[in-house]
C-alpha positions in Angstrom: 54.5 53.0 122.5 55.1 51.3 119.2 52.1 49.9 117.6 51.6 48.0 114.4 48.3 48.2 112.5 47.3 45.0 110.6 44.1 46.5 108.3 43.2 49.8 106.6 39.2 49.6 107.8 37.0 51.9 109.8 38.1 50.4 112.9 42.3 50.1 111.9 41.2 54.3 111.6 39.6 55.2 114.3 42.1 53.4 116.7 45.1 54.8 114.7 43.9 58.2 115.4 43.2 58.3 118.8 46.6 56.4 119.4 48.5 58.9 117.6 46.5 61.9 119.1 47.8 59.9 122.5 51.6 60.1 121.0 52.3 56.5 119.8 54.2 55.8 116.9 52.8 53.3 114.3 53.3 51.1 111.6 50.2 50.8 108.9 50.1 47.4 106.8 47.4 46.3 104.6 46.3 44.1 101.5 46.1 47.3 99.6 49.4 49.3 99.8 47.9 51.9 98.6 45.3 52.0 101.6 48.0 51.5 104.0 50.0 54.7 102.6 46.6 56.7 102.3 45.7 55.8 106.1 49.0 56.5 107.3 49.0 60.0 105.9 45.5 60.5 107.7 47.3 59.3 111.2 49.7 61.9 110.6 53.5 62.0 111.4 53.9 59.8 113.3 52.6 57.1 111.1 54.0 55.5 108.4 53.0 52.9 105.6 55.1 49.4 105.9 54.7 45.7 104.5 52.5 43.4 106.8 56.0 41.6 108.2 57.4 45.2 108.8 54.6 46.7 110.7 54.9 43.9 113.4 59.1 44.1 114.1 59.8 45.9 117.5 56.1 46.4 118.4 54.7 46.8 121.8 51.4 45.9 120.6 50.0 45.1 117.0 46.2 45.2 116.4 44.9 42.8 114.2 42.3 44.8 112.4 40.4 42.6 109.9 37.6 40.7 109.1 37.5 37.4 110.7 37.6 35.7 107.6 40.8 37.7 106.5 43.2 37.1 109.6 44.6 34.1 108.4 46.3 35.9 105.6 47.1 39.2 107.1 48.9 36.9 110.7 50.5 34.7 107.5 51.6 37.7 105.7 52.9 39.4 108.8 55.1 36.5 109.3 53.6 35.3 112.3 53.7 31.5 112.4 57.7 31.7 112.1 57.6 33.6 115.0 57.2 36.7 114.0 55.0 38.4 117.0 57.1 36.3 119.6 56.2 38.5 122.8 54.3 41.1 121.6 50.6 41.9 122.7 48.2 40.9 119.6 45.1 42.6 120.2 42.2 41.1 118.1 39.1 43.2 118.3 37.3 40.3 115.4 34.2 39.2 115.2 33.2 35.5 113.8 30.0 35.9 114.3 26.9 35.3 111.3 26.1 38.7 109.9 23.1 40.4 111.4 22.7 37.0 113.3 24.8 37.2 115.8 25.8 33.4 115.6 29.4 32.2 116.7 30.7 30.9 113.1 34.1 29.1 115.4 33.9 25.6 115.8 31.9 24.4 119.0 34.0 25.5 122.5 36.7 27.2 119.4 37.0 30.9 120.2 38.2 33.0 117.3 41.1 34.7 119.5 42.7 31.1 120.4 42.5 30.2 116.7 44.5 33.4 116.3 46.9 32.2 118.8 47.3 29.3 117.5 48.6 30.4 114.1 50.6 33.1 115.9 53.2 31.3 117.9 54.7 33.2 120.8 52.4 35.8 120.5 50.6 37.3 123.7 46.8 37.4 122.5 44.7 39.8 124.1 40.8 40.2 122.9 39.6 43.5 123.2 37.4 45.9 121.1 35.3 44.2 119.7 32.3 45.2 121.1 31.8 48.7 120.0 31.3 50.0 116.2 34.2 51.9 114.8 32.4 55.1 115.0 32.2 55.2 118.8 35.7 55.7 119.3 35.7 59.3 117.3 33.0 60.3 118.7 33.6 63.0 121.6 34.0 61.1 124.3 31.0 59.8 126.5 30.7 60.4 130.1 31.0 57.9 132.0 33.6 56.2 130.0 32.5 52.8 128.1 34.4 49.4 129.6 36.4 46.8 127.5 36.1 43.9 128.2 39.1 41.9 127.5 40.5 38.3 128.1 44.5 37.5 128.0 46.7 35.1 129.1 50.0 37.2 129.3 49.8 39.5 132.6 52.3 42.5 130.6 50.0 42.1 127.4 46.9 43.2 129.2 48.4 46.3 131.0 49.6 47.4 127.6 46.3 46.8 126.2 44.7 48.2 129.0 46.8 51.3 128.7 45.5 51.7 124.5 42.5 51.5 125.7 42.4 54.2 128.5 44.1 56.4 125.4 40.8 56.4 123.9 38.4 56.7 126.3 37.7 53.9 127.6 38.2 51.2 131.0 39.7 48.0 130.6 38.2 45.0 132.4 39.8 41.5 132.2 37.6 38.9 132.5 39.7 36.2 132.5 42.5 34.1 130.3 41.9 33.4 127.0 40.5 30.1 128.9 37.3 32.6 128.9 37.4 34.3 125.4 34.7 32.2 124.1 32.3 34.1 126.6 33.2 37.2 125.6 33.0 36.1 121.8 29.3 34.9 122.5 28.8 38.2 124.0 29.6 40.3 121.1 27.2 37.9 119.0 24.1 38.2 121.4 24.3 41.8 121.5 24.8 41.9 117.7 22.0 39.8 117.4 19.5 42.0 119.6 20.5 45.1 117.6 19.9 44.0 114.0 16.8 42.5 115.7 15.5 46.3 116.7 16.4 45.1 120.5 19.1 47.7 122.1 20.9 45.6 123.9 21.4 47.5 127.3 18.0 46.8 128.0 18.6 43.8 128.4 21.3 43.9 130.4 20.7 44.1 134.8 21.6 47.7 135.6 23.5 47.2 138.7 23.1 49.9 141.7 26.7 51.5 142.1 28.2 51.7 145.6 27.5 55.0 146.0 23.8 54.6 145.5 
């Protein structure tokens, strides 16, 4: 596939590599061109370092891989409320949540992926990754496989989405349309509020007995 890469961060990285490892071509946009050109030369050759509104033309999926705070301008600088993502799968892995708190910072019932929709016009939003640190997706791979969670309106969007994620590592599970993506958001902020709070989250999550038990 062709991906863009909106960000230069830990997680823009560790997706990046196992997506080129998997035999993807991308596109690497930043703030900082600099970073962009530096990260692409890590990804390899089959990267390359573009402008925000070239690393989203032609695209079969473009992850949007900022902070929360910082999509507005990266979506603006990419072009995207003239139309720029028209069709393509958006993946945004953010997090709007209170730091260390875990609190949903979106307006009440406002998930941060339909906000992103919203100022991306024709774009096929799918949530995804935004449960899991950075790290765990270069770490050898666990056994068995984590799940994403993901929510999506466009049925083509989540396959392709799906497939990125089964490239590194992990299993894709829809929840729902973005009609849902709220839930999922208030996920990732209960789990990141158990963890800074010295809880690990999985025990508080029912264990449920596979079929095969």
């Amino acid at each position: 596939m062709r991906i863009g890469i909106l960000g230069t961060g830990t997680l823009a990285a560790a997706l990046g590599e196992g997506w080129a490892r998997a035999g993807h071509e991308l596109t690497v946009a930043g703030r900082s061109p600099s970073k962009a050109r530096k990260l692409a030369d890590r990804l390899g050759t089959r990267a390359r370092a573009v402008t925000p509104r070239q690393a989203v033309v032609d695209r079969d999926a473009v992850l949007l891989a900022v902070s929360w705070q910082g999509a507005e301008d990266m979506l603006r600088s990419a072009g995207a409320a003239g139309g720029s993502l028209e069709g393509t799968a958006l993946i945004d892995p953010t997090n709007a949540v209170e730091h260390g708190v875990g609190v949903v910072l979106t307006g009440p019932g406002e998930a941060m992926a339909q906000r992103i929709a919203r100022m991306s016009p024709g774009a096929h939003v799918v949530k995804a990754f935004h449960m899991f640190p950075a790290g765990h997706w270069t770490e050898p791979r666990a056994s068995p496989a984590v799940t994403v969670a993901m929510c999506g309106d466009d049925p083509d969007a989540l396959r392709v989405v799906g497939e990125l994620v089964r490239d590194v590592g992990g299993v894709p599970a829809v929840l729902g349309s973005l009609d849902r993506v709220r839930q999922l958001e208030e996920v990732a902020g209960f789990v990141i509020g158990l963890a800074f709070a010295g809880t690990d989250p999985n025990s508080a999550i029912p264990r449920v007995p596979s079929a095969a038990a």
